[in-house]
Structures are given as structure tokens and as C-alpha cells.
N, C-alpha and C positions, 0 to 999 in steps of 0.2 A: 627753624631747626626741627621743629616737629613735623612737619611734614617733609623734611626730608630725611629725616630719622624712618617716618612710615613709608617713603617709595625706598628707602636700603634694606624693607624689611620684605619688603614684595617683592622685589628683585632678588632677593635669598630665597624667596617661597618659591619662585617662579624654578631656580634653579634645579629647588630639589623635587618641584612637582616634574617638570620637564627636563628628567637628568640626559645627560648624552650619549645617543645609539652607535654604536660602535659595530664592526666588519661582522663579532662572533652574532653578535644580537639581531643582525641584518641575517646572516645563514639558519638562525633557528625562528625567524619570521619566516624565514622563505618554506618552510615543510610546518609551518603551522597550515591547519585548514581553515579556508574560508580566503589566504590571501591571493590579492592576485597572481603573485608569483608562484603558486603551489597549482590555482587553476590554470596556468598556461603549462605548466609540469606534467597535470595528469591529459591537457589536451594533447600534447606531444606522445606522452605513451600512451592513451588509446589510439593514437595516428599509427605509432611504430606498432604496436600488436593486432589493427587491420592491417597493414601491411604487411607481416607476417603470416596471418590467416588468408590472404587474398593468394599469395605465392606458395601454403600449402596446397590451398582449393586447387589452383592452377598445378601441380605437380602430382594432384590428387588425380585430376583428368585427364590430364597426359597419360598417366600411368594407365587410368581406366582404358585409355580409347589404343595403348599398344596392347594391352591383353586382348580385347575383343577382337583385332585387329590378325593378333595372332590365331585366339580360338576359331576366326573365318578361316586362314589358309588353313589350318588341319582339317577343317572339314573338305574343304574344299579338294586337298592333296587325296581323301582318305573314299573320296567316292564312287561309288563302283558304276557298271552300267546299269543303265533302267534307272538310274534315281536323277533329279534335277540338282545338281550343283547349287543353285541360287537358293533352291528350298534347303539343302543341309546349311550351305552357308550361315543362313537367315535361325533353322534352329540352333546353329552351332554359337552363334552372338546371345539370342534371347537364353540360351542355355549357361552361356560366360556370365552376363548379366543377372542372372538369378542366382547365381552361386557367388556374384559381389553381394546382395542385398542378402544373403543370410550370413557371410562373416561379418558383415556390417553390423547387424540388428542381431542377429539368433547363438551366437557364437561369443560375444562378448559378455552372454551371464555368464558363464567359468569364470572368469579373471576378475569380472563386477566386483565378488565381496573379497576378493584376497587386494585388489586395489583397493578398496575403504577401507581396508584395515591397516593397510600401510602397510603388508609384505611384502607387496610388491611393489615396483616405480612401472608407474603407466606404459611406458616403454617396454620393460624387461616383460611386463605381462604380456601384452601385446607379440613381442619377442615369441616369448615360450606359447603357449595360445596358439600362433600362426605354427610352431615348427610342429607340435604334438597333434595339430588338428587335420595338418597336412599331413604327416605320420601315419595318422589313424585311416585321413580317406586312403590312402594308396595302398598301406598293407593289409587291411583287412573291411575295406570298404566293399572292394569286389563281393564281398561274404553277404555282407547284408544288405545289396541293394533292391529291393524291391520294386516290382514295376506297379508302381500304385496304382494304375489304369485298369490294371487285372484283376485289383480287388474291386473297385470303383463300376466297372463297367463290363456286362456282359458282351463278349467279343460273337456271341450267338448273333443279337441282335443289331449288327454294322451292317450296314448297307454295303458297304465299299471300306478299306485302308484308309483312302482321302480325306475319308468325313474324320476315322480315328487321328490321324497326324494334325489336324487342323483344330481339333478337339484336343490334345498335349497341347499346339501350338499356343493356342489361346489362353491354358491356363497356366503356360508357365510365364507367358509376359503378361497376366494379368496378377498372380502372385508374386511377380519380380516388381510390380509398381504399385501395389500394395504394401512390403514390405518397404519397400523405399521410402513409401512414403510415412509410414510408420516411425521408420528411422530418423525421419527428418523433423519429425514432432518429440520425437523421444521415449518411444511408448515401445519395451520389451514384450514381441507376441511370436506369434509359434507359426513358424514357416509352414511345417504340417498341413494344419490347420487353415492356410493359405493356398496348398497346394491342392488342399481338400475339394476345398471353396470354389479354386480357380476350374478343375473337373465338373466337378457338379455345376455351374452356371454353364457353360461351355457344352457337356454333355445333355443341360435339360434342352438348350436351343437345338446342337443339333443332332441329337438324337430320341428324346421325348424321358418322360418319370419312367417308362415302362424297363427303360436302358440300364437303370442306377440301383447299385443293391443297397436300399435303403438301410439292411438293418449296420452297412459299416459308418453309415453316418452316426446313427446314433449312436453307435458304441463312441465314435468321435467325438459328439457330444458329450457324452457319460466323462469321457474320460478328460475334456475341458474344467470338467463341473467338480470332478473329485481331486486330479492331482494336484494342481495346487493350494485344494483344501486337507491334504496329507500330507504334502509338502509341508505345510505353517503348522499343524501339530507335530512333526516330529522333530523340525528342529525348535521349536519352544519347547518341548520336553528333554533334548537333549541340554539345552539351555540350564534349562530350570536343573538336572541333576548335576552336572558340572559344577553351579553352582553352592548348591544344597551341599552336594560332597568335597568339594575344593575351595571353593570362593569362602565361603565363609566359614571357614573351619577354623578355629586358634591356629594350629598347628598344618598353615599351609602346606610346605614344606613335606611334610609328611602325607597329606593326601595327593599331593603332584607324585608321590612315587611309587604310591598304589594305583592309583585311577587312569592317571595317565597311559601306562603304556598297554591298561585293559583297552583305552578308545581306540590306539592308534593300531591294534592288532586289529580292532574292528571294524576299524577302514581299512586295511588292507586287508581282510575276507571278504566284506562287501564290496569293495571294487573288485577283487579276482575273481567272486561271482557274476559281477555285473558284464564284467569287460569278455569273462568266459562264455555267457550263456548268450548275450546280445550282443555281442562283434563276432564273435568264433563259432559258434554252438550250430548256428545253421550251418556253415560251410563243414565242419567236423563234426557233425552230429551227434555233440555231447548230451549224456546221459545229467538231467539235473538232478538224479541221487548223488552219483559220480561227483560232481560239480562240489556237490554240499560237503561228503565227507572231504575232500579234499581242501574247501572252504575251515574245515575244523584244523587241521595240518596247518594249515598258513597263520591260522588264530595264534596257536601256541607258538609254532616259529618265532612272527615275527614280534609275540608278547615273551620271549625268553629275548629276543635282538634288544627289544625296545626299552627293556628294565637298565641294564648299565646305561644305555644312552640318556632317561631321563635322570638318573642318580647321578651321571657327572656333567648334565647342563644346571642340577639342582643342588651344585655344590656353594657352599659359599653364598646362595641367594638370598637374597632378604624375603622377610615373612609378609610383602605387599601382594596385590591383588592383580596390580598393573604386573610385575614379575611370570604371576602365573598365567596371566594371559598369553602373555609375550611365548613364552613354552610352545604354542599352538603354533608358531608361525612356520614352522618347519614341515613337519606337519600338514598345515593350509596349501604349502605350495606343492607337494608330493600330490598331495589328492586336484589340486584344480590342474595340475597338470596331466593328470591321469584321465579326470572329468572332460579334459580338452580329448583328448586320444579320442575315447568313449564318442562324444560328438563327433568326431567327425568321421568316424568308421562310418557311424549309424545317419547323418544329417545329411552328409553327402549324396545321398540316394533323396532328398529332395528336387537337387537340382540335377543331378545326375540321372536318375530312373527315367522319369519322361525326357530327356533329351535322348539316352538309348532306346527307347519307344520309337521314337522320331526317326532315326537312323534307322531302325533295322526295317520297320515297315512303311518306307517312304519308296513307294515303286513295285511292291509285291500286291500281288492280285489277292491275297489273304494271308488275316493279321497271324504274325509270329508269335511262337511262343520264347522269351526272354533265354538265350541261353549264356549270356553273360555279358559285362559292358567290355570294350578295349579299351586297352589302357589309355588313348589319346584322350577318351572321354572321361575318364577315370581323372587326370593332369589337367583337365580343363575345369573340372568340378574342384578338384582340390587347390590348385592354385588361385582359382576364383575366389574360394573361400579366405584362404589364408588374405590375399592381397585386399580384400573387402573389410578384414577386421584391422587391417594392419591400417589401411588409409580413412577409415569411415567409423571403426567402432569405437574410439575413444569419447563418443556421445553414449552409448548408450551403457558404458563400461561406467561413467561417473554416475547416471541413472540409478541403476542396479548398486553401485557399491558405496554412493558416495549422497545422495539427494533423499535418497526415501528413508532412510533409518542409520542413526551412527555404527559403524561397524568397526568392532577389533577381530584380532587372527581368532580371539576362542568361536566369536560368534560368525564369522565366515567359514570355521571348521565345521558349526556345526552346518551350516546351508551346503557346504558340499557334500557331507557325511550325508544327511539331509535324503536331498534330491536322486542319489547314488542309488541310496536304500527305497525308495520312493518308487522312481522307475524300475529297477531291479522287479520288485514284488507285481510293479501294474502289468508287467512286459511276461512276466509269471502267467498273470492271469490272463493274459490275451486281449489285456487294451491297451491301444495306442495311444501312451503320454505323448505331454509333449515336456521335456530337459530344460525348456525357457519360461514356462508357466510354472515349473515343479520349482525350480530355483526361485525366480522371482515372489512365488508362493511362502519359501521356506525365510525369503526376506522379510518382508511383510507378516508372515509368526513372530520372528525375533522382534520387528519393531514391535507387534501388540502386545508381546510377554512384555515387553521392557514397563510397557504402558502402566499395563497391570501390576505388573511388584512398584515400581516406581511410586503408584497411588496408593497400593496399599500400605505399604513403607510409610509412604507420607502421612495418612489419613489416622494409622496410628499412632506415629510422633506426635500431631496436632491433638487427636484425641489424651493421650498421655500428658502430654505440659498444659494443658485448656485443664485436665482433672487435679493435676498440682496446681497451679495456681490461682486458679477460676476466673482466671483474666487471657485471652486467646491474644489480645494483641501487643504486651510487651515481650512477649516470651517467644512468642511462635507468629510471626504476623502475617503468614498467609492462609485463606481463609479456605472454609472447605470447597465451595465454588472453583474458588481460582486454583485449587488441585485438583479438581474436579475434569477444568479447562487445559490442562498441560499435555501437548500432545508430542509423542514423539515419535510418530508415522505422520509424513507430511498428508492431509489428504488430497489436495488435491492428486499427486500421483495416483495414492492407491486408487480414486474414482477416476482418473485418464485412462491408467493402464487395463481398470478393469474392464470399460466400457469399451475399449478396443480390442480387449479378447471378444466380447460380448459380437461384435460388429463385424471380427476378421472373417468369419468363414462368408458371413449376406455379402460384405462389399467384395472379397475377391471372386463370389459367384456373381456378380451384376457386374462388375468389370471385362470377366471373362466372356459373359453374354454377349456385351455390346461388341467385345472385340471379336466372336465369333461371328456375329451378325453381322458386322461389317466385310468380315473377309466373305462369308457366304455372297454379303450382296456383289463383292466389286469381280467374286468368281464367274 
């Protein structure tokens, strides 16, 4: 009896050790992690989202190879006698292509930090970005294109047109495969700069140092080494006062409707300055006094617009932080929209300058002097661009706005405010920024302020409760080291990205070399 009293008591134990699984119990085993059935779950969706990505790539191509397809017939359609068809053809492609690899890469800092902050959806950025950039090359891109070859190289010292055309030739497909390849690693760098590079490699093979006015390099360098170290101070300063006067005031509410609509008057005089004096100013040869007072007009305007506007989004608000952030995002999208325009008036004469190079003196017995692009060239630069950021930039658009430092609309307001102001004054002084080192510069401040208040915040919380209680680890249990350690700029970006501004101008001149040297030998 006693032993089977003790196996009716095991078979009770058994039951309630080993109770019975049932259908619900079985569907929340199945999304636990680690089971099988969860692993064959996510092997399935990483299957469908290669699949996905394999039939964008492929739709991405297509799409590439009817542009280029198209930029050949207009060349082709648009060419006069004396010149070779197969040679415009041939710049008319490497020209399409190079103006893919800077919406790609150069054109998606605009939208970078208003996508980190979440104003925009990756889409609608991309969207606006493409219409405003496109906007910009067509109407007022003709203004500022620049034949960079002109600054770059004494037109004295050519032997022949042949050597100049083959000399653009070279460096605009050797800065279209630089950038490219930039993009492909993830690293925001300055087409410029590229363009620079791809001349001067190109130019020292075939036509010697004596050919190159040195002192535009250096300004080029000067101006690598300072903008986006004026860039990272001014939006950490803008930072730092926003906060100082809004963020942490008792009485948010009340500093959001003083402060406020003083910033957003002064992005729109800084952008009307910017957009007046570097889109317009050469083709109208505006007066930058002129410019300024009229900058003071638009101040007050739009800071008499902007006060009801913020007083009846700041009705009713609660006294939080997130609140007054969120304020900015109207705001962020106004200015990176305007920041897109700006680019691409000015960027397009990247790819666009030396391919009008190429056209106009491909066949003349001596080199022309620039008397303006046509529009076919003008539609092949801008659609280039737009189509480049629309299929290829959403790598370097999460780059910039989403992997190197967390972004909200205040702190992408200030990176566009930023960069705006930044270029505006270097374009003042007569050096050539570059708008994707000045931004991505203005990211990387905001990450390092954050760094800094972050730790000092901390160091004195730690310091403060360690002097009450004289015991650091019930009270406060991280220690000064490991605040020490807290970083919130990823580095390795910052040391990628830097080391490939570092690198762009050497490697698009040693690219352009070899491909110069190549066409010299097979000529």
C-alpha cells in the first residue's frame, strides 16, 4: 500500500511538473527566440527581403542603363559638323554617370538629418530632394555653372583642344568611380573635391605641374580643412543656445514663443542670402550690400509671420522637451528643402561644367571660352542627379541622418541652419566649400556637444550623490571610467568618413592618371 500510495504521488508530481501544452502555448513558443520554429521564421524573411533588394538592384539598373541610353541619343542628335559623334556620345554617358554618382552620394546630406529625426519618411525625402534639386539645376543652375578647367588650367599652355577634351574626359570618369565607390562603402565626401582631383591627376600626365594654378588647390585644401570645422562649431553652438534658452527653462512654453520665431526669421534671411548671392548673384549681379539690407527686411517679415504661427502650434502644449523639439520639424523641412534647391543650382556644375567643356571644344582648332551650357546638357545633369539620389541615395541618407549620432527635427534644424550659414560666409570669402563636408561636419558637432553635456551632466550627478552619501555604488552605480567611456558619435564613422575626405582628392587624381595614360597609349 505504501508503495503505491508513493507511485499515485509521482504521477501527481509528474502531472504538475509536466502540465499540458496547448495551440495558445505552441504560437507563443513559435516567436520565442532561440526556437526552431522562430529560426526558420526569420530564415524566410531574410529570403523575402533579399528578394526584395535583388528586384530593387535590378529595377535600379534598368533604370540606370535607359538614362544613359537616353543622355547618348541627345548627344548624339545635338552634334554639329567637325566634331566625332562617338566622342560626344562617349562624354554625353560618362557625363549622365557622374551626375548618378553625386545624387547618389553628394546630395543625400540635405534630407540625411530631417530623415534621422523622423520628419520626414525616407520616401517623401527622397520625393522632395529629387523635385527641389532638380528645380534648382534647371532654373538657376545655367547661373552658376562654372567651367572648372578654366580655374584649374592655363588654356595658354595646351598644346592642342585634344589633349584638353581627354583631360575633362578622364576626370570626370575617374571622379564618377570614385564617388561611386565612396557610396558603395558608405562614406559622405565632396564631389568638388573629386572633380578637383580627377583634373589635376589627368592634367599633371598630360600636360605637366607647369599647366595647374596651384594656388586653387590650396585654397581647395584650406577650404577641406576649415568647413567642416565651422560647420561642427556652429551647429553645437546653435545647439547649446536653444537649449540653454528653451530646453531647459521651467516655463518652456513661454521660451518656444520668444526664441522660436527669432530662429526661423533667421533661416529664412540666411537662406535668402545664401540662395541670392550663390544661385543668382552671378547671373544678376547682385550688390552683397543690397543683398544684406534686404536680408534685414525678410528678418522682420518673416519674425512678425512666424510669432502667431508659433503661439497657435504652442497652444495647449504640455511643458515637455520632446514637445518643443517636435516645434522644429516644420521648420527642418522648409530649410532642407530650400538646402536641396541651393545644391543643386550650385552641384550641378560638377557634372555639368566639364561635360560642356567637352561639347563645346571637341573639334575646334582652340580652346573656347564658356558662353553658356544648353539646356540638353543642363536635363542630363539634373535628371542624372535627381534619378541617382532617388535609386542609390537611401545608403548614404541613413549614414548622415541615422548611424553617426541620434537626430531630432531641433538638432537637424540646426545642421541645415548650420551648413547654410557656413557656406554662405566661406562663398563670401572666395573659398570653395564643399555643402557635404559643411553638413556632415555640422553632424559630427552635434554628436560631440551631445558627448560633452552628456558627461558633464553625468560626472556631476556622480560627483553630487558619491558627496551625499560617501558610498558611489548604492546610489549612483556607474563609475567615473564608464562615463568616461559613453560615446555617442559612432567612431568608427567619424575615422571612415574622415580618412576618405583625407584620401579623395590623391585617389581621384591617380585614377584619373592611369585613365589618362591609358587613352594617351591606345591613341
Amino acid at each position: 500500500m505504501a508503495k503505491r500510495g508513493n507511485g499515485a504521488k509521482k504521477k501527481r508530481a509528474d502531472r504538475v511538473i509536466r502540465p499540458r501544452v496547448g495551440a495558445a502555448s505552441l504560437r507563443r513558443r513559435a516567436h520565442e527566440p532561440g526556437t526552431p520554429l522562430d529560426k526558420d521564421l526569420r530564415k524566410i524573411e531574410r529570403l523575402e527581403e533579399a528578394t526584395r533588394a535583388a528586384s530593387r538592384s535590378y529595377l535600379a539598373l534598368g533604370a540606370t542603363l535607359v538614362f544613359l541610353l537616353a543622355a547618348a541619343l541627345l548627344a548624339d542628335s545635338h552634334a554639329v559638323r567637325g566634331q566625332s559623334e562617338l566622342l560626344l556620345v562617349f562624354a554625353a554617358v560618362i557625363g549622365g554617370y557622374l551626375a548618378l554618382t553625386i545624387g547618389a552620394n553628394d546630395v543625400a546630406n540635405n534630407v540625411g538629418p530631417a530623415v534621422g529625426a523622423r520628419a520626414l519618411s525616407m520616401t517623401g525625402a527622397l520625393a522632395l530632394a529629387a523635385v527641389f534639386e532638380c528645380a534648382g539645376a534647371l532654373i538657376a543652375g545655367d547661373e552658376v555653372v562654372e567651367t572648372i578647367s578654366q580655374d584649374l588650367i592655363d588654356p595658354a599652355l595646351l598644346p592642342n583642344t585634344d589633349v584638353f577634351v581627354w583631360v575633362m574626359m578622364s576626370a570626370m570618369l575617374a571622379a564618377a568611380l570614385w564617388v561611386h565607390l565612396a557610396t558603395y562603402v558608405g562614406a559622405p565626401i565632396s564631389t568638388t573635391h573629386s572633380i578637383v582631383g580627377g583634373v589635376l591627376g589627368a592634367g599633371l600626365i598630360g600636360l605637366g605641374a607647369s599647366a595647374l594654378d596651384w594656388s586653387v588647390v590650396a585654397s581647395v585644401f584650406a577650404a577641406w580643412l576649415l568647413s567642416p570645422i565651422a560647420g561642427a562649431f556652429i551647429a553645437a553652438a546653435l545647439v547649446a543656445f536653444i537649449e540653454i534658452n528653451m530646453i531647459y527653462k521651467p516655463d518652456k512654453i513661454a521660451a518656444v514663443r520668444r526664441w522660436l520665431p527669432v530662429l526661423v526669421a533667421l533661416m529664412a534671411a540666411v537662406f535668402f542670402a545664401f540662395i541670392s548671392l550663390n544661385v543668382f548673384g552671378q547671373g544678376w549681379g547682385l550688390d552683397a550690400r543690397l543683398v544684406l539690407l534686404t536680408c534685414v527686411s525678410v528678418f522682420g517679415l518673416v519674425y512678425l509671420l512666424a510669432g502667431p504661427w508659433v503661439h497657435a502650434q504652442s497652444e495647449g502644449m504640455e511643458n515637455r522637451n520632446q514637445n518643443v523639439r517636435q516645434l522644429f520639424r516644420s521648420p527642418l523641412i522648409f530649410a532642407a528643402c530650400l538646402l536641396s534647391f541651393a545644391h543643386g543650382s550650385n552641384d550641378v556644375a560638377n557634372a555639368v561644367a566639364p561635360l560642356a567643356a567637352v561639347l563645346e571644344n571637341a573639334g575646334q582648332p582652340e580652346l573656347l571660352e564658356p558662353e553658356g551650357v544648353p539646356f540638353w546638357v543642363m536635363l542630363i545633369g539634373a535628371t542624372g542627379i535627381s534619378l541617382g539620389l532617388f535609386l542609390y541615395g537611401p545608403r548614404i541618407v541613413r549614414v548622415v541622418g541615422v548611424q553617426i549620432t541620434r537626430m531630432n527635427p531641433m538638432r537637424a534644424f540646426c545642421v541645415a541652419l548650420a551648413a547654410a550659414f557656413t557656406v554662405l560666409v566661406a562663398s563670401e570669402l572666395g573659398m570653395p566649400v564643399s555643402t557635404t563636408q559643411t553638413v556632415v561636419g555640422a553632424v559630427f558637432g552635434i554628436g560631440f556637444f551631445r558627448e560633452f553635456a552628456a558627461r558633464y551632466s553625468r560626472q556631476r550627478r556622480y560627483y553630487i550623490l558619491t558627496k551625499k552619501s560617501r558610498q558611489a555604488a548604492p546610489v549612483f552605480p556607474a563609475t567615473r571610467d564608464e562615463i568616461l567611456r559613453r560615446k555617442l558619435v559612432r567612431r568608427s564613422h567619424f575615422i571612415g568618413i574622415v580618412a576618405t575626405w583625407a584620401v579623395t582628392v590623391p585617389c581621384a587624381a591617380t585614377i584619373a592618371a592611369l585613365i589618362y595614360a591609358g587613352i594617351d597609349w591606345i591613341r
